[in-house]
N, C-alpha and C positions, 0 to 999 in steps of 0.2 A: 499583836495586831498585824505588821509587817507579811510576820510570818502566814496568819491567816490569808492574805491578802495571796499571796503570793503561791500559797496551795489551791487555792481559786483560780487564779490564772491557769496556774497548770489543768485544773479540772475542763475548767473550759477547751485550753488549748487540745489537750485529749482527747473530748467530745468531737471536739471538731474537725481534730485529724481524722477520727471515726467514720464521723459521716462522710466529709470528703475521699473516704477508701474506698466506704458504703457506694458513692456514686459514681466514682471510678470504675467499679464492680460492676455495678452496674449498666453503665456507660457499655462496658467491655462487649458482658456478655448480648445487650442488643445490638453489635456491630460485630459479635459472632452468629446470633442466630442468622443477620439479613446477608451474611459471605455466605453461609449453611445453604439457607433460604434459594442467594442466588445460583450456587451447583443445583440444586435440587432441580429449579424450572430450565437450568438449560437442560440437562440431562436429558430429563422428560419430554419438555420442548422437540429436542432434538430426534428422541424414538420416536414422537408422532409427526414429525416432518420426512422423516422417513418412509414411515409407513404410507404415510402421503405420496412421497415421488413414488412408490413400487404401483399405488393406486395410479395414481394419474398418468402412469407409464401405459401399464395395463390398457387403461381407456384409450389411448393415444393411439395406441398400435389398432384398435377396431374401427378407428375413424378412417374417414374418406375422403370427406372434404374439407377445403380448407378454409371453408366459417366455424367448422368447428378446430381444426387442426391449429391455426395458429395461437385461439386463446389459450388451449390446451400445452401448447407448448412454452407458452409465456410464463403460465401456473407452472408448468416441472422448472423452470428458469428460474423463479420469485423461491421456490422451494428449495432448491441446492442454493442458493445463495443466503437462505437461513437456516441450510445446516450448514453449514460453512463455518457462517456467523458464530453458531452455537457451540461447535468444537473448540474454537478460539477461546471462549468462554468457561472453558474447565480446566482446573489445576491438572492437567496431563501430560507437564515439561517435560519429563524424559521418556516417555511412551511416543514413540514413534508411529505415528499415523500417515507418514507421508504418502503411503497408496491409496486411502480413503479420500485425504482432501486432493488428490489426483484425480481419483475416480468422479470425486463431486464438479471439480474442474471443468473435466469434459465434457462430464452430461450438461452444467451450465453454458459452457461455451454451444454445443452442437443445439441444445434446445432453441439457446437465443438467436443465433446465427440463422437457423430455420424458422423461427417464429418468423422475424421480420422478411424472408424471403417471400418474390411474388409467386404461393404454391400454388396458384394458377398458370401461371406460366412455365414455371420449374417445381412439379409436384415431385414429392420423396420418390428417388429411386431405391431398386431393389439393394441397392447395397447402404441405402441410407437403414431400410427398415431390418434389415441383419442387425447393424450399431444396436438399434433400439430396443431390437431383440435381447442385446448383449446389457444395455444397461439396465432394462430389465430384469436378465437376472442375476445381474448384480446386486441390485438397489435391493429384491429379494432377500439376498443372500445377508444382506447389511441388516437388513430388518430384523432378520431371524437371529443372528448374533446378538443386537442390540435388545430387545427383548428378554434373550435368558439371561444376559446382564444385569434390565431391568428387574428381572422376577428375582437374581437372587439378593440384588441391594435393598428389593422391601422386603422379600422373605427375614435378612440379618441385618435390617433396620441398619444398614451400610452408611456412615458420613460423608462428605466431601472432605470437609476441614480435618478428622483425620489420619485420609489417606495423602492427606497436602502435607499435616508433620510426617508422615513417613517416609514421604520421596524427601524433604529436608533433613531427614534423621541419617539414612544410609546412600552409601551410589549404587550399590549393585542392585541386580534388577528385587522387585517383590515380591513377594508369592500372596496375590491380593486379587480377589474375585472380579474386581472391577477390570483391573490392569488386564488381567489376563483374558478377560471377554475381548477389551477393546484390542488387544493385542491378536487374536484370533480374526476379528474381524479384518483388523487390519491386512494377517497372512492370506486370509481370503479373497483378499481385492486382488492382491499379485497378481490374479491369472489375467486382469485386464491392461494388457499389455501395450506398447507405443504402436505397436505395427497394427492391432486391432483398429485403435482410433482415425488413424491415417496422419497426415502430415499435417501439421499447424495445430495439431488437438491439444498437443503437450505444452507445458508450465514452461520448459524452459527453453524448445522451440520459438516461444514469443518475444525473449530476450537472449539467453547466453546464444543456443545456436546461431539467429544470425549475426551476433557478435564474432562469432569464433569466424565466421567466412570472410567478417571486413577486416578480423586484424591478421598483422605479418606473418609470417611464419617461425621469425625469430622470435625463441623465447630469453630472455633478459636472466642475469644472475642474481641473487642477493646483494651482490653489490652495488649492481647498476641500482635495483630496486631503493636500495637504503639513498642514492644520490638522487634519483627522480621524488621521494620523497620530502629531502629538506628541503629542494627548490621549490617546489608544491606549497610549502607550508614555510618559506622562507627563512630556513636558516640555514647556517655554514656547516655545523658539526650540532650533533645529540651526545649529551651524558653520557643517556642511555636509550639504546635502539631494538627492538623485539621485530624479527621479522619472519612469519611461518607461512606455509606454505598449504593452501588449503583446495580439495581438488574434487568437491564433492559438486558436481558438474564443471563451471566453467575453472579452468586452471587460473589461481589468483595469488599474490602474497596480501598477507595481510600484515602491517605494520603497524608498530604505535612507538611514539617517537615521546620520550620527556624534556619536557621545555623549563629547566628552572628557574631560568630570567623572567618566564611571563607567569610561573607557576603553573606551568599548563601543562596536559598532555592532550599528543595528536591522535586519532584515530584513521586509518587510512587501508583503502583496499585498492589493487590495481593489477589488470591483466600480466600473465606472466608472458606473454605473446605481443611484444612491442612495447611493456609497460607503462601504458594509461590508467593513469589513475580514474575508477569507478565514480569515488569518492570519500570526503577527509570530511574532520570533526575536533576541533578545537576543544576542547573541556575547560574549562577556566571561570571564573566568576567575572564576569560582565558591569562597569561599575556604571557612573554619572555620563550621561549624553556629551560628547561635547563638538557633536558636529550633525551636520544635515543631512540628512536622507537626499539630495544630492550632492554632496562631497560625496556621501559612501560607494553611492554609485559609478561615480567618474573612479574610487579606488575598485571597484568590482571590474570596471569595464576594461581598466588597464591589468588587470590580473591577468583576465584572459585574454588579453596581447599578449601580454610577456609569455602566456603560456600555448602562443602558436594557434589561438580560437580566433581564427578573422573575419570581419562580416559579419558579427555578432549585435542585433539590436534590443533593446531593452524595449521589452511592451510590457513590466507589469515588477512593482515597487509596494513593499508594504512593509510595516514598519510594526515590533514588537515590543515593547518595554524598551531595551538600549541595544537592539537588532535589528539590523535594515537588512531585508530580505531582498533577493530580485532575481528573475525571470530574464534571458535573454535566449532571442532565436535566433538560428542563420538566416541573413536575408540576402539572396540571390535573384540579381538580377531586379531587384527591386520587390522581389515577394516577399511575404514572411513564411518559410516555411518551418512551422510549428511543430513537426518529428525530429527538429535538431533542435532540440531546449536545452538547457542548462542553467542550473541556479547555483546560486551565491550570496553569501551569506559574511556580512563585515559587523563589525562589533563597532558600535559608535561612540566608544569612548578612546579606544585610541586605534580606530578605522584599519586593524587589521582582519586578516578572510577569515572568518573560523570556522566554515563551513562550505564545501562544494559538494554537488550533484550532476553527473555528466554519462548517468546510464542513457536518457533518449540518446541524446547526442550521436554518444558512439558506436548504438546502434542501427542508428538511420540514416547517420551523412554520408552521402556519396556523392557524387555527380549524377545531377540530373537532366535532361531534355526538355526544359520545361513551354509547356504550348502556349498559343496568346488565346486570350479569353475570347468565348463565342460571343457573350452579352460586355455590354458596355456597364458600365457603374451606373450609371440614370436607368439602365433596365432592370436592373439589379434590384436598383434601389425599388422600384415597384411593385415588387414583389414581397416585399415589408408589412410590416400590421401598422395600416396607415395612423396610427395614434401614438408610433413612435417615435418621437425628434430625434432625429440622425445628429453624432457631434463629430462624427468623424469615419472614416472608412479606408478601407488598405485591400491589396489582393493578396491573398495567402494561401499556403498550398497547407491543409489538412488531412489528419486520417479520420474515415468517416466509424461508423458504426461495426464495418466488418475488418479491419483495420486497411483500406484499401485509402492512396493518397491521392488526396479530391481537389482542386485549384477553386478557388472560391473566394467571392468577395465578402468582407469583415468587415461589420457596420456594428459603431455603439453609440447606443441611443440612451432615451432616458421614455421611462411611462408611468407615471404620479413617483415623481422623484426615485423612482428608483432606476440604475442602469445595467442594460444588456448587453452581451455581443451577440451577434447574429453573423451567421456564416450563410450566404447565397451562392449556389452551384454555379459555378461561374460558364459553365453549358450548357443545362437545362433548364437553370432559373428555381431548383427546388430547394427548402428550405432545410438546409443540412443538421445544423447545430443551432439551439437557444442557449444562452449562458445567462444564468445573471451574476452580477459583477458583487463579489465582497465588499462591504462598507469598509470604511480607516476603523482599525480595532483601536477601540477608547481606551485613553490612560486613567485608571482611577487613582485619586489621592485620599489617602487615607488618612491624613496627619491632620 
């Protein structure tokens, strides 16, 4: 009887590891068709956004005026910024495209920058419409690659998922229909060159270069590096210290430091040209709150004392699970100027930094000139969408849309419970920037 009993269980048991394999399987294989699914629509996505900007270029170039010129330009802007989107989107880690989403770059940057200009008063010159000639027949050129790519991934019924296990399977390069489309295309773009675009058109014209002009001329050793690091991240000595040296534009070390006492490792990048740290990254498991999102702060604010950042004010605190996050500007001469940002990141269980960010910063603080405002704060303030309640206002120096730094008054209001910042040109009264303000991210409990 026992016995019987007991070969039953097992039958059962069986059964039902069965089925629970069965829906495993299951399970599986629909969260492999909708990865498949998702390569599939960027791909595609992506050759007809393509084919789009070559269109939309096309028409742009035979227009005239600038009711038609600037929507037009808006659309090739909305268009490179979702192929852009869509490259990000495809298992193609080690396939180097960094001339394409260069190329996409530019033509984003130049379209946008032009859209919003008054082309009444400053219509395209002749050397604008050369550019567009250029990205023209680039975008061409893109299109045509992309395409016999396309025809031959449906002619051999080609996967995404797996050409993904294949770059996981070997390192060296593949000899793979896709790869080697996109990799053509990609040698195709080289010809659109830094000196074609002109100055400020480039990736990293917008950050490393003018970084390299503000920092020293000395460059720092590995040693020095490994000592600005443990002050950074506060210790005396590492176990163990990795520090390499990476040069593929701005000259940087990169370090990671092991922490056995907090069971942590650091992650840290910093100029080798005066050695400023970019920015660091704690790794560690984060436990039980046991302090306030102002204690952490008053520990963020003195961080950046002790590390030489003065003038430093805190306009913006937000709080994640057991992370207290925050935002501080230079404020000079009583403004907040907003291109010297830096964030900070302290763990609120035992309120140390595990986290800094210090690219604005170092790329924008200098010494500046700064003017007295033409309008007063009550003129300012009139210029408002009268159904906003004002809770408070500050003058702050911002960069506007073309990255150009604008002195402006910063008012935040509330309009059916929800709140804005508003930025007021502080010369002409025109409305620079709308913001609206992030909500406190909720803690859910699950228990």
């Amino acid at each position: 009887m026992i016995r019987n009993v007991i070969i039953g269980l097992l039958a059962v048991a069986v059964i039902a590891t069965g089925y629970w394999g069965f829906q495993e399987q299951q399970q599986s294989q629909i969260l492999t068709v909708q990865a498949e699914n998702g390569y599939q629509r960027a791909f595609h996505e992506l050759a007809y956004h393509i084919d789009q900007i070559e269109d939309q270029l096309g028409a742009t170039m035979a227009m005239n005026t600038r009711r038609q010129l600037t929507p037009s330009l808006a659309e090739v802007w909305r268009l490179t910024s979702l192929a852009s989107e869509e490259i990000g989107q495809l298992p193609l880690g080690i396939v180097d495209l960094s001339k394409t989403e260069e190329f996409l770059h530019h033509l984003g940057t130049f379209s946008y920058k032009t859209s919003i200009r008054d082309l009444d008063k400053e219509p395209l010159t002749d050397e604008e419409y050369e550019k567009l000639e250029k990205f023209h027949d680039y975008s061409k050129t893109i299109k045509n690659d992309l395409r016999k790519t396309q025809a031959m991934t449906l002619k051999k019924d080609m996967r995404w998922l797996d050409l993904n296990k294949e770059f996981q399977a070997q390192d060296e390069p593949l000899d793979n229909a896709i790869v080697d489309g996109f990799r053509t295309m990609d040698e195709h773009v080289k010809g659109a060159s830094e000196v074609e675009w002109g100055p400020g058109m480039v990736i990293r014209n917008d950050h490393e270069k003018k970084l390299e002009k503000r920092l020293e001329k000395r460059k720092i050793t590995e040693e020095e590096a490994k000592e600005i690091a443990l002050s950074y991240v506060d210790m005396e000595q590492a176990t163990d210290m990795i520090v390499s040296e990476t040069g593929d534009g701005l000259d940087m070390y990169s370090v990671i430091i092991d922490d056995p006492e907090r069971q942590a490792h650091y992650y840290l990048d910093m100029t080798q040209q005066g050695g400023h740290p970019i920015w660091f990254l704690q790794e560690r498991q984060i436990n039980e709150q046991n302090m306030s999102l102002n204690e952490a702060s008053n520990k963020a604010q003195e961080f950046l004392e002790e590390h030489d950042k003065e003038n430093m004010q805190l306009v913006d605190s937000k709080q994640y699970d057991s992370i207290g996050v925050f935002e501080f500007v230079y404020l000079e001469d009583n403004v907040r100027v907003y291109p010297d940002t830096i964030k900070v990141e302290v763990a609120l269980d035992e309120g140390d930094i595990i986290g800094y960010e210090a690219m604005s910063y170092l790329v924008n603080h200098h010494d500046r000139d700064l003017e007295e405002p033409e309008l007063t704060a009550d003129e300012a303030r009139e210029r408002l969408n009268p159904r906003l309640e004002v809770m408070e206002d500050h003058i702050a120096l911002i960069q506007n849309d073309l990255g150009e730094e604008v002195l402006c008054y910063e008012f935040f209001g509330v309009i059916n419970d929800e709140t804005y910042r508003i930025y007021i040109n502080a010369e002409d009264g025109e409305e620079e920037k709308v913001e609206k303000m992030q909500e406190a991210e909720p803690v859910y409990d699950f228990d």
